[in-house]
C-alpha distance (Angstrom), angle and dihedral (degrees) to the residues before:
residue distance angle dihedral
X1 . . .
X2 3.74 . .
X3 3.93 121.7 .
X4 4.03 109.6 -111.0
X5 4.22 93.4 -133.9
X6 3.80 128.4 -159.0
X7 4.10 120.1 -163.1
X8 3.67 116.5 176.3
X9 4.11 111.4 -159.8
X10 3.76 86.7 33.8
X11 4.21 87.3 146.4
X12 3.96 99.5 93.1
X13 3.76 138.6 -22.2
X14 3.77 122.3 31.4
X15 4.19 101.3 -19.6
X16 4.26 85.8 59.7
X17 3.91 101.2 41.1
X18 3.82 73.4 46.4
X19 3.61 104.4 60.3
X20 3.85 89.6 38.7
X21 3.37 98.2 56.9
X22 3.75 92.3 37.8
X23 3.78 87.7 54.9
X24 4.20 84.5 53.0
X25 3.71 81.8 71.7
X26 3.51 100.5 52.1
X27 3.30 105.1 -106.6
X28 3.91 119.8 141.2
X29 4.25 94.0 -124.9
X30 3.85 115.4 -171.9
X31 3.96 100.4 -146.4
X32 3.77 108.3 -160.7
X33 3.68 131.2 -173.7
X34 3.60 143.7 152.6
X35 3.97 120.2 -76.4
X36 4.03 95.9 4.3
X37 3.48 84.6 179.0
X38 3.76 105.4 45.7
X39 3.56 137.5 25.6
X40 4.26 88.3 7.7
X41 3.94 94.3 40.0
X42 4.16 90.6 115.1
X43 3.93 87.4 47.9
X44 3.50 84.9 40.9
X45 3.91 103.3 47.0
X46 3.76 94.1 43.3
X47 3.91 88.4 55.9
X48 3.73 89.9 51.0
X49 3.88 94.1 45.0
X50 4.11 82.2 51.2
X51 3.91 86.4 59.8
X52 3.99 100.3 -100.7
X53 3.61 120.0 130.9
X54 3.50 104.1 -121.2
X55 4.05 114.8 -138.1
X56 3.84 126.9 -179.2
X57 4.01 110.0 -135.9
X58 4.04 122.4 152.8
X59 3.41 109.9 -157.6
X60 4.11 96.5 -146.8
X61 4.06 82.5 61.2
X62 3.83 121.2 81.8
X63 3.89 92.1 -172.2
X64 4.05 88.4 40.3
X65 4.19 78.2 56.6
X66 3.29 104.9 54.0
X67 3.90 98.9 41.5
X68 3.75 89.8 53.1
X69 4.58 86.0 47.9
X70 3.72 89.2 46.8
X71 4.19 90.4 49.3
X72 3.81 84.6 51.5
X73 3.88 102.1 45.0
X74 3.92 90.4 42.2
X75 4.04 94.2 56.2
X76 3.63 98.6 36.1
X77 3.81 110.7 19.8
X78 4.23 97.6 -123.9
X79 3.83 143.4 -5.3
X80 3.61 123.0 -101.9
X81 3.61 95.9 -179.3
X82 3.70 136.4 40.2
X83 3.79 122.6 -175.2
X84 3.75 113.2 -179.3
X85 3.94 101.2 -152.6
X86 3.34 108.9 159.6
X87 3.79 134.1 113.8
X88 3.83 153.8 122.6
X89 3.55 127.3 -142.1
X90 3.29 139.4 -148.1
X91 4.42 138.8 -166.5
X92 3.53 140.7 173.0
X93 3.67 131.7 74.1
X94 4.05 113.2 -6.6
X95 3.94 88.6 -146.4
X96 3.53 96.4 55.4
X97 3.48 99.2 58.1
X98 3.75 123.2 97.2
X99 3.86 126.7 -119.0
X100 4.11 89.1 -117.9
X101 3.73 91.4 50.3
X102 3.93 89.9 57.8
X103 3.75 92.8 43.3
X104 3.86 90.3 47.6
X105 4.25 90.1 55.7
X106 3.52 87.9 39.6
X107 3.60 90.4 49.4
X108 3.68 90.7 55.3
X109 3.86 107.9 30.9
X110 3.99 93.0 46.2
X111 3.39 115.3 10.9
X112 3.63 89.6 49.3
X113 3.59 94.6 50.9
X114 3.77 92.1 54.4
X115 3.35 94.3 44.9
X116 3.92 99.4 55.9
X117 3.37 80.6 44.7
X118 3.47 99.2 59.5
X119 3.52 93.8 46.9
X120 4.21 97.8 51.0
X121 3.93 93.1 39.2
X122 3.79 104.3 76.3
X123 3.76 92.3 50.0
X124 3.90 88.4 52.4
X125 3.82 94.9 46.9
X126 3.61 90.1 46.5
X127 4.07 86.1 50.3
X128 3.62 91.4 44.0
X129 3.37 99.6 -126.5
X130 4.12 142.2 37.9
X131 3.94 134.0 138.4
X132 3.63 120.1 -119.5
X133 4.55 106.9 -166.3
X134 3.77 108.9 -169.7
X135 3.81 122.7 -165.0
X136 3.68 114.9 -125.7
X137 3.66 132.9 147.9
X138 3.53 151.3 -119.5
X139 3.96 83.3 -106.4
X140 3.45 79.5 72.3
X141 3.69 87.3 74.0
X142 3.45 111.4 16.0
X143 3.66 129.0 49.5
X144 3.69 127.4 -119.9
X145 3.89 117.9 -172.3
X146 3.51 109.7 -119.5
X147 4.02 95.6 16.0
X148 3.85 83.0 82.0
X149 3.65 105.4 127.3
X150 4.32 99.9 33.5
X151 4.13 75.0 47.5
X152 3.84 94.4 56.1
X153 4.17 89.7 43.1
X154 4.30 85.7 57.0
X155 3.90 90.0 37.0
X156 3.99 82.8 55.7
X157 4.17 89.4 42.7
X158 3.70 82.1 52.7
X159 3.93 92.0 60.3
X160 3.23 100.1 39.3
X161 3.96 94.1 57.9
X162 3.38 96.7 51.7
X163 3.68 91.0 46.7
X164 4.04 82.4 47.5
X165 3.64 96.0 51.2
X166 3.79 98.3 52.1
X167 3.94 87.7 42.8
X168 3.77 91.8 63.2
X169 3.31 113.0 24.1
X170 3.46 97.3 104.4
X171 3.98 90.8 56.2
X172 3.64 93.2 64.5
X173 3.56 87.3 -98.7
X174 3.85 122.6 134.0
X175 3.81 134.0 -170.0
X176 3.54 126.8 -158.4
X177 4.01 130.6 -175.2
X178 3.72 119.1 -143.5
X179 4.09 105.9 -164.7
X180 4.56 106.8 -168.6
X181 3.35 118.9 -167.8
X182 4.38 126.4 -136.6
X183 3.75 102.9 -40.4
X184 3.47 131.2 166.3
X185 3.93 109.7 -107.0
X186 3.42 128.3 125.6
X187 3.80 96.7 -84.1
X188 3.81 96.3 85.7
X189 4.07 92.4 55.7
X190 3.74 86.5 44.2
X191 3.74 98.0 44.8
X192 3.98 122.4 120.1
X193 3.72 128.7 -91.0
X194 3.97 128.2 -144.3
X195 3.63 96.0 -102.8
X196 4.27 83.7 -154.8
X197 3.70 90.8 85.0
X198 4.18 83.1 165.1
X199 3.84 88.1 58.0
X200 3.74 94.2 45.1
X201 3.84 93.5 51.1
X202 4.24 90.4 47.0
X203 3.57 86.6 69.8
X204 3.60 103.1 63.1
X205 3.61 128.9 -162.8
X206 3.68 88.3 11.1
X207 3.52 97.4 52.3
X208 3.72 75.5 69.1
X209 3.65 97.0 60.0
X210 3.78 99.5 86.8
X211 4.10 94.8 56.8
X212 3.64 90.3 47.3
X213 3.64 100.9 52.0
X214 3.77 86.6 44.9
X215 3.69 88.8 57.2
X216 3.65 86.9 52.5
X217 3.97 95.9 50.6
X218 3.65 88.4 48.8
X219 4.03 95.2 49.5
X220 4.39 83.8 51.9
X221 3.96 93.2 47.1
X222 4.13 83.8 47.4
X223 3.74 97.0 53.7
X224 3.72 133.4 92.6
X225 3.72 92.7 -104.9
X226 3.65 96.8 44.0
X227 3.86 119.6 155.5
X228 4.01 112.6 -95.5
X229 3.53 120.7 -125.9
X230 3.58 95.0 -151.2
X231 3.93 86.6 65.8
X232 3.89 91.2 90.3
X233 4.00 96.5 43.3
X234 4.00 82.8 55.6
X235 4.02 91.2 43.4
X236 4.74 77.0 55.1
X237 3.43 95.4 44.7
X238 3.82 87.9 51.2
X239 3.60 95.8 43.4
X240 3.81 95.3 54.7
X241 3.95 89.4 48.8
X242 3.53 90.4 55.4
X243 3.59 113.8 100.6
X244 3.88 122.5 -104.1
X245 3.57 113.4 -91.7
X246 4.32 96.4 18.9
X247 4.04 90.2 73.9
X248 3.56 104.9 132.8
X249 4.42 102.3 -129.6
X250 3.86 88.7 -125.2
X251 3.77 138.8 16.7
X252 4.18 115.7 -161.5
X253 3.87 102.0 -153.4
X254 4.11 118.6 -169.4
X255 3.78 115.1 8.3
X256 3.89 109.5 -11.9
X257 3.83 86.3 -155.9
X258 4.31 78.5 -148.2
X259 3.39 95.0 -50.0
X260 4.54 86.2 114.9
X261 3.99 72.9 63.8
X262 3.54 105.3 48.2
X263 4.32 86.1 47.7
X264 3.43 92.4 53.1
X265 4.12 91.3 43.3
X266 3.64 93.8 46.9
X267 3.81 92.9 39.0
X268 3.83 98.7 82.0
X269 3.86 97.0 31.5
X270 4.19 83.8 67.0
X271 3.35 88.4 44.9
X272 3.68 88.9 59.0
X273 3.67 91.9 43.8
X274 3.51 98.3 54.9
X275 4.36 91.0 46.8
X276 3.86 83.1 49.5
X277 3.79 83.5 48.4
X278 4.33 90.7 49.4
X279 4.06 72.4 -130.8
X280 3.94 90.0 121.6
X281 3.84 100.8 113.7
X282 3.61 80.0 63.4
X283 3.75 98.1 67.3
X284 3.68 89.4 59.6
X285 4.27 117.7 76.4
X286 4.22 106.5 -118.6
X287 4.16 90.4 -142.7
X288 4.11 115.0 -157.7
């Protein structure tokens, strides 16, 4: 039987190479987005023409949320598969960035998350088993200068997974963390500005950091050997495949810049935790 999918973000970038190739292996994907029928109708028209069933779900909207899980559940019954894709980013100097503007990403890139989340889980416990994927990042691990705040939303995605995983385990439920690298989608030309221009110009030279290192991601997603995009819908479709119970907790795809390293490092230490805990049954997926 084929696994009823839902992607949130599924307009551009990863989330729509995702539901396309996802729908290349026959599963019936529900691709939602914001404004389906507006400023994303192309996106939204060529996912539908593709053979996805095109929903319209903002994650920063609870009502948005449940419309969009109610459209699901009354055309295919449940959801096997959850894969929380959307985000914004944001880069340039941590100072000069407002209070809103963090609480807007977070808003989207955490608070989203948990509330799609919170919305697909019962269904799955009551099922007694489901898949929920979210989309970090290797900023999750690693630290860029300048990425600090969209870093400290996927360090926070990164804690709530884990929490997530051990949470549900024993419902049949599992929860998997896919961290990409810098690739070129349209999240970098979308990505936030410091709106303290005054502050960014008081520090000087490294003010200028941000635009330079842009330039330099651009000039790598521009050449010959450029990362592909469609590396993390693969790294999905793989993930889904993969039995119950033998889904690796995290898969680094592009250059880890050492975060491989710091999953393997950290790997053991929560092990140790959660035996400390007496929490180890819940390292170990209860399947139905």
């Amino acid at each position: 039987m084929s696994k009823i999918i839902l992607i949130t973000g599924a307009s551009t970038g990863f989330g729509h190479d995702t539901a396309l190739s996802l729908i290349g292996e026959g599963y019936k994907v529900f691709a939602s987005m914001r404004d389906p029928l507006g400023k994303n109708s192309v996106h939204a028209q060529k996912l539908t023409a593709a053979g996805a069933y095109v929903v319209e779900l903002d994650v920063i909207n609870e009502q948005s949320i449940e419309q969009a899980i109610q459209i699901v559940k009354d055309q295919a019954g449940h959801i096997d598969v959850l894969i929380n894709n959307a985000g914004i980013a944001s880069a340039g100097v941590t100072e000069a960035f407002s209070t809103e503007q963090m609480v807007a990403l977070f808003d989207v890139n955490v608070f989203g998350v948990h509330r799609v989340i919170r919305s697909v889980l019962p269904m799955m416990r009551e099922n007694k088993k489901g898949l929920i994927i979210n989309v970090g990042s290797i900023l999750g691990r690693v630290t860029f200068p300048f990425f600090g705040i969209y870093g400290a939303s996927k360090y926070a995605v990164e804690a709530l997974t884990d929490s997530l995983r051990y949470e549900v385990s024993q419902f049949g439920v599992d929860v998997a963390l896919v961290q990409p690298s810098a690739y070129p989608t349209d999240m970098y030309g979308s990505a936030q500005q410091p709106l303290n221009t005054d502050c960014v110009e008081s520090y000087g030279d490294v003010g200028e950091i941000p635009g330079a290192m842009f330039s330099s991601f651009m000039s790598m997603f521009e050449a010959a050997d450029a990362p592909k995009p469609h590396d993390i819908a693969e790294a999905i479709v793989e993930l889904i495949k993969t039995p119950d119970g033998q889904r690796p907790a995290r898969t680094v795809v592009g250059n880890s810049f050492g975060s491989e390293a710091i999953n393997a490092a950290v790997a053991p230490i929560q092990n140790t935790v959660m035996q400390t805990l007496g929490l180890g049954h819940l390292e170990v997926l209860k399947k139905s």
